[in-house]
Residue frames as qw, qx, qy, qz and C-alpha x, y, z in Angstrom:
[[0.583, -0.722, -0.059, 0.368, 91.43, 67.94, 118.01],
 [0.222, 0.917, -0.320, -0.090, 93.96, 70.75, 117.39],
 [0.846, 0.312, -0.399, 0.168, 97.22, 69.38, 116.32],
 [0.059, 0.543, -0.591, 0.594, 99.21, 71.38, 119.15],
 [0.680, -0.424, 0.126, -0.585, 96.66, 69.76, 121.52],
 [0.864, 0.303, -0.383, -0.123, 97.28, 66.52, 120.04],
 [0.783, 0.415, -0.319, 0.337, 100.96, 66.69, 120.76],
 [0.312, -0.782, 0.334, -0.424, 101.27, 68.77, 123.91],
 [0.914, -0.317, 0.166, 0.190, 102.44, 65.23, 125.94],
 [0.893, 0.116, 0.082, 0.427, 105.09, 64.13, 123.52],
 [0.034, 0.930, 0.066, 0.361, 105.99, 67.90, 123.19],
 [0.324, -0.846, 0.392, -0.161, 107.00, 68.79, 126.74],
 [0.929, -0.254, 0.241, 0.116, 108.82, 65.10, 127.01],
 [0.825, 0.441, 0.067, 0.346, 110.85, 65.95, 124.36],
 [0.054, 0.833, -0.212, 0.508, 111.68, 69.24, 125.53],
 [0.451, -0.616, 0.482, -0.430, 112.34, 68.40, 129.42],
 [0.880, -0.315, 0.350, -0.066, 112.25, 64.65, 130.03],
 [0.910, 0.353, 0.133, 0.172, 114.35, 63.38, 127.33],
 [0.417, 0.794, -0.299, 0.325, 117.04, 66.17, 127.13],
 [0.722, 0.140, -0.451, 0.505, 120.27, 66.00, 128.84],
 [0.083, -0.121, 0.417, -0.897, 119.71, 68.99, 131.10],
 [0.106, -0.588, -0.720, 0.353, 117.03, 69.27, 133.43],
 [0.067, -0.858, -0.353, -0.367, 114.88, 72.17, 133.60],
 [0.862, -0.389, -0.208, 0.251, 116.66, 73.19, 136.48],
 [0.618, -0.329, 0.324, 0.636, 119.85, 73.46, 134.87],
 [0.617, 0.522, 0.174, 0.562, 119.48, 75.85, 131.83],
 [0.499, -0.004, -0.089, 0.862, 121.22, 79.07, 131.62],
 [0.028, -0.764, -0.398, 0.506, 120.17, 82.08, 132.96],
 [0.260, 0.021, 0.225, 0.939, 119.14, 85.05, 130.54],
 [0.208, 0.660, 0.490, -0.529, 117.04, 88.08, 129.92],
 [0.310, -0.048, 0.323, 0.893, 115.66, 89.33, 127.11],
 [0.149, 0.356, 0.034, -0.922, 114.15, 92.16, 125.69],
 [0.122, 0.562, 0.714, 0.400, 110.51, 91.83, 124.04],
 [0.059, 0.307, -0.008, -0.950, 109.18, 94.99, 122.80],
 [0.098, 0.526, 0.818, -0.209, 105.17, 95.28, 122.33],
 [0.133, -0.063, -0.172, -0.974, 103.25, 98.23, 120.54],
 [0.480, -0.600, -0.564, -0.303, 99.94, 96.82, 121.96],
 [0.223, -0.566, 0.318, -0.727, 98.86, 98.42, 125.10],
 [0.084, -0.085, 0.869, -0.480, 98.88, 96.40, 128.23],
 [0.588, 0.253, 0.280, -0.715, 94.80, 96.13, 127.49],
 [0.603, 0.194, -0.646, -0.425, 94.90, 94.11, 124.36],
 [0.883, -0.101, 0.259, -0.379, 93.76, 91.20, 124.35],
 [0.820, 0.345, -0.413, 0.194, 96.79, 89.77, 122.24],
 [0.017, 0.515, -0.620, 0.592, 99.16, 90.79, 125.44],
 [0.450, -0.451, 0.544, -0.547, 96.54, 89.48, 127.98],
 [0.932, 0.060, 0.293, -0.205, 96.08, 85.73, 126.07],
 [0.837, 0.446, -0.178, 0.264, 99.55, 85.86, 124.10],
 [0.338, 0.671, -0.460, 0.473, 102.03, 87.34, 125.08],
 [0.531, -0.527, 0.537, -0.390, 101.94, 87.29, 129.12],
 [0.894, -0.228, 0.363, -0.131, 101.03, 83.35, 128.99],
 [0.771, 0.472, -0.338, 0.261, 104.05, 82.98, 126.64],
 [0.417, 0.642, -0.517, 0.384, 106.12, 84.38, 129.25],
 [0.637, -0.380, 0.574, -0.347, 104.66, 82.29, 131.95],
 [0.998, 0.051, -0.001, -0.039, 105.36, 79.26, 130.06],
 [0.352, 0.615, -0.533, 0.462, 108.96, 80.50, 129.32],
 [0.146, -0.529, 0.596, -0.586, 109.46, 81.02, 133.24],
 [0.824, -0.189, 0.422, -0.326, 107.65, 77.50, 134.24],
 [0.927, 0.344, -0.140, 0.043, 109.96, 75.29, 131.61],
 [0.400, 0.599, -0.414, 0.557, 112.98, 77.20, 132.75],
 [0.701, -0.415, -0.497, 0.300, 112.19, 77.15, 136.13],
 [0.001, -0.994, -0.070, 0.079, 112.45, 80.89, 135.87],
 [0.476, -0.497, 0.212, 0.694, 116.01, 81.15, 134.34],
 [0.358, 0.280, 0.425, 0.783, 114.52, 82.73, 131.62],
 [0.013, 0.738, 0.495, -0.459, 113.10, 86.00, 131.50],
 [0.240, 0.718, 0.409, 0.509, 111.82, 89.01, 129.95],
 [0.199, -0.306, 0.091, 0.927, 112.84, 92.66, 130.40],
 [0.158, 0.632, 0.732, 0.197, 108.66, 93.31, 128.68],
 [0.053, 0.230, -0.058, -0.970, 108.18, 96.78, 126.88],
 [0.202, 0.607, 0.768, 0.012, 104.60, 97.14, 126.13],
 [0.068, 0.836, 0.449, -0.307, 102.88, 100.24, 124.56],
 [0.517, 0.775, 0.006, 0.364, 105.16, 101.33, 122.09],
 [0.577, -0.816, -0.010, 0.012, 107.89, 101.74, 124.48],
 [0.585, -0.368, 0.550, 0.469, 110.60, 100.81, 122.65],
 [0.089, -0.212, 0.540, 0.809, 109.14, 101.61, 119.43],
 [0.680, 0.282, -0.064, -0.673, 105.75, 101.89, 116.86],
 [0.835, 0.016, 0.549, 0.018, 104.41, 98.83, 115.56],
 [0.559, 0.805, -0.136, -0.148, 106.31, 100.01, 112.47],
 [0.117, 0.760, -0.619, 0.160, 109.69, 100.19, 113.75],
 [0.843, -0.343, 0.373, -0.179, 109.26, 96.38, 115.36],
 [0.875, 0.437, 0.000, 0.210, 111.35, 94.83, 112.58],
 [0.396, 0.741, -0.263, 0.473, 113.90, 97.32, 113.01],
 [0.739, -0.572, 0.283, -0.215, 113.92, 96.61, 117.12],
 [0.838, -0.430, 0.333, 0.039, 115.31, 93.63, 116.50],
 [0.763, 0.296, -0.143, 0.556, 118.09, 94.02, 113.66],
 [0.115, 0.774, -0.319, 0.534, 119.29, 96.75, 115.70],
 [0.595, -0.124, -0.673, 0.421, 119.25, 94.44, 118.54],
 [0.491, -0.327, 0.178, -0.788, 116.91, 97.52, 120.78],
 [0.777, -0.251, 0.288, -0.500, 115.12, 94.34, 121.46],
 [0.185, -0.275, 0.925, 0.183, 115.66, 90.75, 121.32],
 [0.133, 0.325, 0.900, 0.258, 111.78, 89.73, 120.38],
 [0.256, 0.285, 0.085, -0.920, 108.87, 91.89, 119.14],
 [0.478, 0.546, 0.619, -0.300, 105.41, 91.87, 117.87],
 [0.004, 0.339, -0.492, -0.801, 106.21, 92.51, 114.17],
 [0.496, 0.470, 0.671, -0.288, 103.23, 92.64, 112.32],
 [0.498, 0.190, 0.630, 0.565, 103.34, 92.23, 108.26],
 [0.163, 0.818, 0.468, 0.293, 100.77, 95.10, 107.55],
 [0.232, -0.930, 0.008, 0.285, 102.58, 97.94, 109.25],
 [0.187, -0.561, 0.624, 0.511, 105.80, 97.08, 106.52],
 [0.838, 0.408, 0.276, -0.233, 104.07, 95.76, 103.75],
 [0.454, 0.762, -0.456, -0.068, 107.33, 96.92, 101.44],
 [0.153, -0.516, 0.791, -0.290, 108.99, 94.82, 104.14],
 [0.236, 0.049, 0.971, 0.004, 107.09, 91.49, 104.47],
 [0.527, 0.178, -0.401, -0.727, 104.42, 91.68, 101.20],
 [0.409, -0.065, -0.886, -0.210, 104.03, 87.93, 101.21],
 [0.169, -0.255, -0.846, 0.437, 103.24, 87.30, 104.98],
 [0.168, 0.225, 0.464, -0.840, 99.87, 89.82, 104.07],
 [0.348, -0.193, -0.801, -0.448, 97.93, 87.14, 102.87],
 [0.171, -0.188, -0.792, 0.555, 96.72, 87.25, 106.43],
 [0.101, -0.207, 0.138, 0.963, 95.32, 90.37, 105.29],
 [0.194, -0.049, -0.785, -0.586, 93.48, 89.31, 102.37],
 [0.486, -0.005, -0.179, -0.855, 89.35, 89.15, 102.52],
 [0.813, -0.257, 0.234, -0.467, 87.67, 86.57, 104.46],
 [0.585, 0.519, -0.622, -0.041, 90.72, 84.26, 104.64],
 [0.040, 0.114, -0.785, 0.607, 90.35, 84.27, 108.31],
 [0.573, -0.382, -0.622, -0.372, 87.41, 81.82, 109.05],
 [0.817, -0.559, -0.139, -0.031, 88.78, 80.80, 112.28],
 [0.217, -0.831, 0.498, -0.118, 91.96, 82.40, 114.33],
 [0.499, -0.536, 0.677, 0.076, 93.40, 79.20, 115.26],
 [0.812, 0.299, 0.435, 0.247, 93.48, 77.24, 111.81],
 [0.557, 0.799, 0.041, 0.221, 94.39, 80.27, 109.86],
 [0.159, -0.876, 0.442, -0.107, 97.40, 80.43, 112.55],
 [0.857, 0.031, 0.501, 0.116, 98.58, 77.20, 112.02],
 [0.773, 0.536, 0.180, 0.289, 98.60, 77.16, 108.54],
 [0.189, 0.920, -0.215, 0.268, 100.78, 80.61, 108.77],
 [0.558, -0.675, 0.480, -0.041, 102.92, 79.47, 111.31],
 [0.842, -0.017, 0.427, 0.330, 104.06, 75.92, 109.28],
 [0.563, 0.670, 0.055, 0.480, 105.04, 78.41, 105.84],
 [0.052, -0.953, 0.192, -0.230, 106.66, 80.62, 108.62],
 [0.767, -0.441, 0.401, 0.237, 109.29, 78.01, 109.92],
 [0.002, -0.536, 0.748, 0.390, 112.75, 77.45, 108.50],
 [0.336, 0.359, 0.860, 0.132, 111.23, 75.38, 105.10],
 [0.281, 0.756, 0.585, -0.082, 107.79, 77.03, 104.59],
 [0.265, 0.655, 0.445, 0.551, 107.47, 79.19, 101.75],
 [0.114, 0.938, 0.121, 0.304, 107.26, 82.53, 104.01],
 [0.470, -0.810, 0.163, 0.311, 109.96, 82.20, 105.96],
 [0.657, 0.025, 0.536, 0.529, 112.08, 81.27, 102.73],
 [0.374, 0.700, 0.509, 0.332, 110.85, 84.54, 101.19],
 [0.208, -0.875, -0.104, -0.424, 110.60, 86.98, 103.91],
 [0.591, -0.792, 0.038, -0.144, 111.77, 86.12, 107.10],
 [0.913, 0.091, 0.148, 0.368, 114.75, 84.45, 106.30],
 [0.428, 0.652, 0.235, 0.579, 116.16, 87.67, 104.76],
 [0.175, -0.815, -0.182, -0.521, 115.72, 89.56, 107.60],
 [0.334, 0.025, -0.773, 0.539, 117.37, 87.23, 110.26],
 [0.444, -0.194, 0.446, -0.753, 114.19, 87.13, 112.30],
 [0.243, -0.116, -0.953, -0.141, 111.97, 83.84, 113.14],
 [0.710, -0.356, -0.286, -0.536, 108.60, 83.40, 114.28],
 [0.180, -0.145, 0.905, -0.358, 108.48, 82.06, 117.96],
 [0.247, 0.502, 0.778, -0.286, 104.34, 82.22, 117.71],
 [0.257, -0.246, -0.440, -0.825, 101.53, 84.18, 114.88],
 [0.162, 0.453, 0.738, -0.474, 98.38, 85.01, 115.69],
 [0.074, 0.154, 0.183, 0.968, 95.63, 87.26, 114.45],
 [0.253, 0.135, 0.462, -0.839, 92.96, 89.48, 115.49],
 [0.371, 0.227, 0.882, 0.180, 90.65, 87.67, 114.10],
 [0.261, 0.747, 0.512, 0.335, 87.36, 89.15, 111.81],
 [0.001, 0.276, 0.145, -0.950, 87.95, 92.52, 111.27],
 [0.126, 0.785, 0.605, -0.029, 84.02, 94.13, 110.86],
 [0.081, 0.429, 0.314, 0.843, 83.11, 97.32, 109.69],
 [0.286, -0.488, -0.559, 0.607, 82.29, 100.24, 112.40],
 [0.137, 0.642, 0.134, 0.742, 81.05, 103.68, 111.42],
 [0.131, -0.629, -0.568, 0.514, 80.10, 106.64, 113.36],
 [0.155, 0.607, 0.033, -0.779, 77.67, 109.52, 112.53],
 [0.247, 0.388, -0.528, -0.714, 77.29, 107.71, 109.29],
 [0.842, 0.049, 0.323, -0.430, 74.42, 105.14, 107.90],
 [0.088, -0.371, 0.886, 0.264, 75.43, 101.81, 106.89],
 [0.692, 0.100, 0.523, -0.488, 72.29, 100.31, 106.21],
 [0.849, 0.454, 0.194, 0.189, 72.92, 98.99, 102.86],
 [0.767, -0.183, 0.246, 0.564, 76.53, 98.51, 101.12],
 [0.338, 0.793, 0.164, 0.479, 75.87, 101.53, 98.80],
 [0.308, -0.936, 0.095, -0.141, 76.65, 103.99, 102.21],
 [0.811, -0.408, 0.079, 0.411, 80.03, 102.82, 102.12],
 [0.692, 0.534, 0.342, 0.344, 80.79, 105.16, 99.66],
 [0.010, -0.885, 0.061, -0.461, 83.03, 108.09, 99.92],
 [0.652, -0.748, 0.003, -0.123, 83.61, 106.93, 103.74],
 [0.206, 0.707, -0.553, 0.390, 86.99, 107.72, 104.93],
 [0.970, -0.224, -0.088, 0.024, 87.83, 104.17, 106.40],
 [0.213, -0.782, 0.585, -0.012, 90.72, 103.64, 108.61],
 [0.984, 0.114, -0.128, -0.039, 92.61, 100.42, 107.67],
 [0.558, -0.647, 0.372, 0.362, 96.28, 99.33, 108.94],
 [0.153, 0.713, -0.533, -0.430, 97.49, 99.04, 105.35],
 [0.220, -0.173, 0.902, 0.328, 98.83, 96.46, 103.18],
 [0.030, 0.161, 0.846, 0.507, 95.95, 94.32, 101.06],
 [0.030, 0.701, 0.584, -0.407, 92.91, 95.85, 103.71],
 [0.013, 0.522, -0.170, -0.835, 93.50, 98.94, 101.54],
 [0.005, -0.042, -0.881, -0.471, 93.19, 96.54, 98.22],
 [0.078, -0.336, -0.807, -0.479, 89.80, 96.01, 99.72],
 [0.093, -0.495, -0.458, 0.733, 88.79, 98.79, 101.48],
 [0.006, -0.304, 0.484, 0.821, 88.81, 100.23, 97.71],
 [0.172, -0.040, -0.820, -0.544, 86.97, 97.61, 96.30],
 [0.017, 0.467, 0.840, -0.276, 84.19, 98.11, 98.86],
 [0.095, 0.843, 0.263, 0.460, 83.83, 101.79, 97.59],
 [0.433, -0.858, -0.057, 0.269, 85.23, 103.39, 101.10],
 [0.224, 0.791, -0.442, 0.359, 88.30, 105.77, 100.93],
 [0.819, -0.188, -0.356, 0.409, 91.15, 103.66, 102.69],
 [0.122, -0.921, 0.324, -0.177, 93.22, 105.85, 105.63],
 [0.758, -0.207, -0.459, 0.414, 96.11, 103.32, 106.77],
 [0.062, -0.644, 0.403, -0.647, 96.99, 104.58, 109.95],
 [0.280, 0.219, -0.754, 0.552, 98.34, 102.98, 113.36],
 [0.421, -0.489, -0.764, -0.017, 96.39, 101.71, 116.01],
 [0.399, -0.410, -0.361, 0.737, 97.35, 104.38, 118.67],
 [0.012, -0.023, 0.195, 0.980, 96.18, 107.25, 116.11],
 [0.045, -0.374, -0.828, -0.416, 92.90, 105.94, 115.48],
 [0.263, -0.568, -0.610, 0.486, 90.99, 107.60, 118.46],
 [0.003, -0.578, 0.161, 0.800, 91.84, 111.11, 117.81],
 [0.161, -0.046, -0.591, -0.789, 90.81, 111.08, 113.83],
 [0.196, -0.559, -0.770, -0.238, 87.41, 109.32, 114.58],
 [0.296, -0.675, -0.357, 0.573, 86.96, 112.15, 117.59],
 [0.038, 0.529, -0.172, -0.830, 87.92, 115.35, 115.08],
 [0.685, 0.473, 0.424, -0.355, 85.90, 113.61, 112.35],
 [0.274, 0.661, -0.600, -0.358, 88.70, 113.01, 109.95],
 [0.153, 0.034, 0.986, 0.052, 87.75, 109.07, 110.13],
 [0.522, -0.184, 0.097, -0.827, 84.10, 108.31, 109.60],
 [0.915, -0.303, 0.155, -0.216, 84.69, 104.76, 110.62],
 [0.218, -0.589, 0.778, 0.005, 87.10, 101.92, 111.00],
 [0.782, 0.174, -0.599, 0.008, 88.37, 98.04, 109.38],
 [0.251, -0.630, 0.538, -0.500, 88.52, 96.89, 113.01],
 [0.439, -0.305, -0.838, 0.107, 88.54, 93.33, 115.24],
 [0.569, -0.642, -0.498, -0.129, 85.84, 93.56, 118.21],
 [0.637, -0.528, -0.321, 0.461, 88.07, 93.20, 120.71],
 [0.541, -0.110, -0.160, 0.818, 90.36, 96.24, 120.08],
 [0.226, -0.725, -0.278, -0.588, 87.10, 98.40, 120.10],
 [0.638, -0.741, -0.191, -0.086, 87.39, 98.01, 123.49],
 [0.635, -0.064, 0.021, 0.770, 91.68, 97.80, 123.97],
 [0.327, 0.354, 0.193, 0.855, 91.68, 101.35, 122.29],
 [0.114, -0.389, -0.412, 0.816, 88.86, 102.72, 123.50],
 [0.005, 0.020, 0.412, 0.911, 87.32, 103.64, 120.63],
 [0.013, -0.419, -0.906, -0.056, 83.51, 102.61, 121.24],
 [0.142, 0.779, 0.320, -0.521, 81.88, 106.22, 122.75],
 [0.316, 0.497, -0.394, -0.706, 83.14, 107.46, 118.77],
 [0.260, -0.081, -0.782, -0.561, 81.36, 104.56, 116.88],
 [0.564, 0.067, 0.384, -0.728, 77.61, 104.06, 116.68],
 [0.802, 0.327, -0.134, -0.481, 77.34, 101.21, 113.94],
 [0.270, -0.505, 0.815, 0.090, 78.38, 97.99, 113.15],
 [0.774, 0.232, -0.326, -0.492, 77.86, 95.52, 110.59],
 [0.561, -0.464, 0.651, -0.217, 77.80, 92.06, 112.12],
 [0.836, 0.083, 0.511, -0.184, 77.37, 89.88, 109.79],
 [0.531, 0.833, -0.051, 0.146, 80.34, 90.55, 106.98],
 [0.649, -0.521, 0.239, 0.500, 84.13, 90.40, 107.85],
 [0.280, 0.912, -0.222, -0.204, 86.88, 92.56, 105.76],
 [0.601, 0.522, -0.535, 0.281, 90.02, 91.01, 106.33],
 [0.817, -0.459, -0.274, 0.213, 92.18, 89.95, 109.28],
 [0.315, 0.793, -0.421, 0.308, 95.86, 91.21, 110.85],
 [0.932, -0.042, -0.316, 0.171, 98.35, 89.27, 111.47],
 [0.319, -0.871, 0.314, -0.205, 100.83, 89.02, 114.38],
 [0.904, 0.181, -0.363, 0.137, 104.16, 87.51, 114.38],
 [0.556, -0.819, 0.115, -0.087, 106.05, 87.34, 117.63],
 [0.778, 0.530, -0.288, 0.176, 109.80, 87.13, 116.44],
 [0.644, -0.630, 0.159, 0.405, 112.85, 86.41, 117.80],
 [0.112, 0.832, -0.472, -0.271, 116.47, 88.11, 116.06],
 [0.875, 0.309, -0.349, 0.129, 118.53, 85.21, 114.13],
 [0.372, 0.510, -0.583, 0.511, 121.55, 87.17, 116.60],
 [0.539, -0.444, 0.561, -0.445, 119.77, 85.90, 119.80],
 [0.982, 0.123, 0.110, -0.096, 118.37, 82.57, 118.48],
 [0.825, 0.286, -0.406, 0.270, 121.95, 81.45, 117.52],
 [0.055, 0.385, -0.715, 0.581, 123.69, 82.19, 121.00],
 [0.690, -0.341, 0.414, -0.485, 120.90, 80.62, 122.91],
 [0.095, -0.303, 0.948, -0.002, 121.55, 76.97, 123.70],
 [0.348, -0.065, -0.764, -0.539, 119.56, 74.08, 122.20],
 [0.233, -0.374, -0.852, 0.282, 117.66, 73.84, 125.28],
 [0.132, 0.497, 0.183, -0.838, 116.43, 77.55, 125.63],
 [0.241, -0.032, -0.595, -0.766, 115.42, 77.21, 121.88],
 [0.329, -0.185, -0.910, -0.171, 113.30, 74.27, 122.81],
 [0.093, -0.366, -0.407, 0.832, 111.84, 76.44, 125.67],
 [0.302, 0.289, 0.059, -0.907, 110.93, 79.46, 123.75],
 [0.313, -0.181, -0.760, -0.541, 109.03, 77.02, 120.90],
 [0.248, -0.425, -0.870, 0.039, 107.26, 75.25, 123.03],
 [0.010, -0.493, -0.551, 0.673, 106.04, 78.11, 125.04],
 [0.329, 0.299, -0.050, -0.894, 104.85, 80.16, 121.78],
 [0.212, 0.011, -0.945, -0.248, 102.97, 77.47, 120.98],
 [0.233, -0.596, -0.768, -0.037, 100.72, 77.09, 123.38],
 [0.034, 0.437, 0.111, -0.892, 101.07, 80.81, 123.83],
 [0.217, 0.039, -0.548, -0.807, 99.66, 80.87, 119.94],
 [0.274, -0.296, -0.904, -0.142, 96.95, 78.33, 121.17],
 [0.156, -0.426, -0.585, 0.672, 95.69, 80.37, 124.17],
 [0.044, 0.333, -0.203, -0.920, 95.71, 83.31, 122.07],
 [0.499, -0.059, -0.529, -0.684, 93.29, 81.89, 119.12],
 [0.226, -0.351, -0.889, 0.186, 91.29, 80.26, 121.52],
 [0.055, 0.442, 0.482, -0.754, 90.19, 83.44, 123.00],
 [0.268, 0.479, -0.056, -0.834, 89.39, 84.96, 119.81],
 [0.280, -0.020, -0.870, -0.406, 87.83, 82.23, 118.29],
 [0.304, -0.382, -0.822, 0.293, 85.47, 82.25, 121.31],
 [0.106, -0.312, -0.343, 0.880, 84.89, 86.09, 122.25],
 [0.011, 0.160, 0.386, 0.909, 83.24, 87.68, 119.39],
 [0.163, -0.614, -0.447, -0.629, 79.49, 87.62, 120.87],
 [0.458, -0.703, -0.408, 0.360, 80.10, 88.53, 124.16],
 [0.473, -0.150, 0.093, 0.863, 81.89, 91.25, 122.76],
 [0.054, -0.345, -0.611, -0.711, 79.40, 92.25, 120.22],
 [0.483, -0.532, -0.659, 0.223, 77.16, 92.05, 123.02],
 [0.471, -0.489, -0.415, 0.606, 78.93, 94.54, 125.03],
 [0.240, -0.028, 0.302, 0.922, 79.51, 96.85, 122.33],
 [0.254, -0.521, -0.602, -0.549, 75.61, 97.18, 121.99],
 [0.553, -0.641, -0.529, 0.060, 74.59, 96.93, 125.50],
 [0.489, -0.582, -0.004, 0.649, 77.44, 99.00, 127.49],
 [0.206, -0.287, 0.267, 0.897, 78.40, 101.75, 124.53],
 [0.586, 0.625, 0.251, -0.450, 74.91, 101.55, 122.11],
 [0.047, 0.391, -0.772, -0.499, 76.76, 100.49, 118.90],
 [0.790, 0.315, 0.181, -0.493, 73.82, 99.21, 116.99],
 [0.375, -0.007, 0.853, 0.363, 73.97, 95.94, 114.90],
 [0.558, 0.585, 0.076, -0.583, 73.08, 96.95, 111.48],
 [0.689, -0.053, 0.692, 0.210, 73.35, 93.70, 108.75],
 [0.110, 0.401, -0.519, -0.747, 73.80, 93.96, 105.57],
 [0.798, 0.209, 0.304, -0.477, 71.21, 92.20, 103.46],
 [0.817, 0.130, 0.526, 0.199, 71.34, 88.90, 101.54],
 [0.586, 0.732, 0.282, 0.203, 71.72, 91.00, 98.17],
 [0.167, -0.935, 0.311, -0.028, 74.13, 93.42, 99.62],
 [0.647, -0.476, 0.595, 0.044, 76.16, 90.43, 100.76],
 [0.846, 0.347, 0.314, 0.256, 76.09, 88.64, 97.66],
 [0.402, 0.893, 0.032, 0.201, 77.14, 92.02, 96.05],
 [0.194, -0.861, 0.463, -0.076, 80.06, 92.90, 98.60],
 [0.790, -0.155, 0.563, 0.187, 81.52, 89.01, 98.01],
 [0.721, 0.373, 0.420, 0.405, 81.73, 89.63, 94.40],
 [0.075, 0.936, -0.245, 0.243, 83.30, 93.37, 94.77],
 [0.424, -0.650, 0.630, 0.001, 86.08, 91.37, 96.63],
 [0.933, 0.170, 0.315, 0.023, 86.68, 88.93, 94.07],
 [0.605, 0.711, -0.144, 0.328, 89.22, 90.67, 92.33],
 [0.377, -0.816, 0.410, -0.151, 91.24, 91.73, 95.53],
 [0.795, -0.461, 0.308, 0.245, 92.99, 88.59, 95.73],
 [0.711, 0.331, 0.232, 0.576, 94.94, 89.05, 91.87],
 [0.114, 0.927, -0.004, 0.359, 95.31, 92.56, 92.74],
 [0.447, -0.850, 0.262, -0.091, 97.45, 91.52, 95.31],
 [0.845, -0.129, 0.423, 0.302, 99.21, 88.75, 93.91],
 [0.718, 0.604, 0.150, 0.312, 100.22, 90.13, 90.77],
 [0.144, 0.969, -0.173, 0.102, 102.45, 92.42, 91.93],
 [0.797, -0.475, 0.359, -0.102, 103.86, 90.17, 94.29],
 [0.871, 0.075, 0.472, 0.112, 104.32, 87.15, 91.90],
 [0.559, 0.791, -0.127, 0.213, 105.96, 89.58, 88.90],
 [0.007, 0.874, -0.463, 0.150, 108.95, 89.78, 92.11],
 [0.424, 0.411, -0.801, 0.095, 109.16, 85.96, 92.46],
 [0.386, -0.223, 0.511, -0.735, 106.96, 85.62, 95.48],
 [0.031, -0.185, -0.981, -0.041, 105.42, 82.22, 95.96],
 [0.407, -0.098, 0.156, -0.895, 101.76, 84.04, 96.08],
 [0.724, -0.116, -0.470, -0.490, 99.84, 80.97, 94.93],
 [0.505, 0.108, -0.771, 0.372, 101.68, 78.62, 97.27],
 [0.064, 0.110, -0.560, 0.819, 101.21, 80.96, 100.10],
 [0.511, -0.064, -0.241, -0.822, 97.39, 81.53, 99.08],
 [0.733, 0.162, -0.633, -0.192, 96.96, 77.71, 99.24],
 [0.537, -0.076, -0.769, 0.337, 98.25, 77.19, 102.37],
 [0.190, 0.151, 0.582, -0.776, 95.96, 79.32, 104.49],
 [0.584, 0.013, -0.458, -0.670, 93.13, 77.43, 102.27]]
């Protein structure tokens, strides 16, 4: 059994039965969470919303949200910068869109590290608390905390207009990737890496300045992108991307020890919902992407596969070393999403 599962009793008791206030009684406040996923994702409709319906069923609705989705308040670049400027109070800050900015926390990143969404969020989540090795690196530094992490789980390999049938045809291809270590091994697959923002992606593959995408499943469908891809290799994952739903250090120290206890608990089993779905979705998705849009499943063969595991064997010291020459716990960090 998951560990959150485990503990969910002793959890809420601690939070609500045991404390000195009641649910009842905490203080009323709103704040500001700013989103660069589009109301469609699938991280919004299994993370984020049921975070803020647990928020508003612990609190008895005196907490709330003031909820900017869609880049409304800012790219998924500028999410870091939301909340020291205090634009927002929590955002969806995600480690590959600032790599200069949180290097460590895109191990997430890293070539089939992500077996399974909800272990490989765990592990990230315990080095992301006050303690763990990335918040003591990264987040710490920044005055932001982790309420909940997630990620989109396998990202696969999409093309369009272009054969993939064997791992040579990756060559040349002008792959989109969001940046950080996907780039490391977008390289090392032979493709030309593009990093470039979810919201752009649509438009390059449409004017043929993409000729595919490092993508999860689901956000073929979020984005829209499916009537511009015709391939897909199903049976091969690139990397992952990670999502950390933060809160400012300058809200988290005015809020009282009972709102804290609140927002944990609720990105918790917000984080749990979340990798539940996407530990679960991937062939009805796959599915849909064949049936409803024609996106053929085209596999790579045993020999291919061997070959494209040992072209990613070097990716992971190509990323640590740079890392670990600035003091960065890389091995540590490596280790604990093992």
């Amino acid at each position: 059994m998951n560990n959150y599962k485990k503990h969910l009793p002793l959890l809420l008791t601690g939070v609500l039965a045991c404390g000195s206030v009641s649910a009842a009684e905490v203080e009323p406040v709103t704040l500001k969470f700013a989103e660069w996923l589009p109301t469609t994702s699938f991280a919004i409709e299994y993370g984020a919303n049921p975070f803020m319906e647990k928020v508003a069923e612990l609190s008895d609705g005196q907490i709330q949200f003031d909820f900017y989705p869609a880049e409304q308040l800012g790219r998924g670049s500028e999410s870091l910068t939301l909340l020291q400027t205090g634009v927002a109070d929590i955002a969806n800050v995600s480690p590959a869109y600032i790599p200069e900015k949180l290097p460590l926390s895109g191990v997430v990143e890293l070539p089939e590290i992500v077996k399974n969404s909800c272990s490989a969020a765990d592990s990230f989540y315990e080095m992301a608390q006050p303690g763990g090795a990335i918040y003591e690196a990264e987040f710490k530094r920044h005055h932001i905390r982790p309420l909940w992490v997630g990620n989109m789980g396998r990202y696969r390999i999409l093309t369009n207009n272009s054969d993939i049938s064997s791992l040579d045809d990756l060559n040349g291809l002008r792959m989109r990737t969001a940046g950080g270590p996907m780039t490391l091994t977008a390289d090392a697959l032979g493709s030309s890496p593009v990093t470039m923002q979810a919201s752009d992606v649509l438009t390059s593959l449409s004017r043929g300045t993409l000729d595919g995408v490092y993508y999860p499943l689901r956000g073929i469908l979020d984005y829209g992108l499916a009537p511009a891809l015709d391939q897909l290799i199903p049976n091969f994952s690139v990397a992952s991307f990670g999502l950390t739903y933060s809160i400012s250090d300058r809200v988290w120290e005015r809020l009282s020890q009972q709102q804290q206890d609140i927002l944990v608990e609720a990105g918790r089993y917000a984080m749990q919902t979340y990798c539940d779905y996407v530990d679960n979705s991937e062939p009805e998705i796959i599915q849909t992407l064949e049936e409803e849009y024609g996106i053929a499943q085209v596999p790579l063969s045993d020999s291919d596969l061997e070959q494209a595991h040992a072209n990613l064997e070097g990716v992971y010291d190509r990323w640590a070393e740079p890392l670990k020459a600035r003091g960065l716990p890389t091995q540590e960090v490596i280790e604990g999403m093992q």
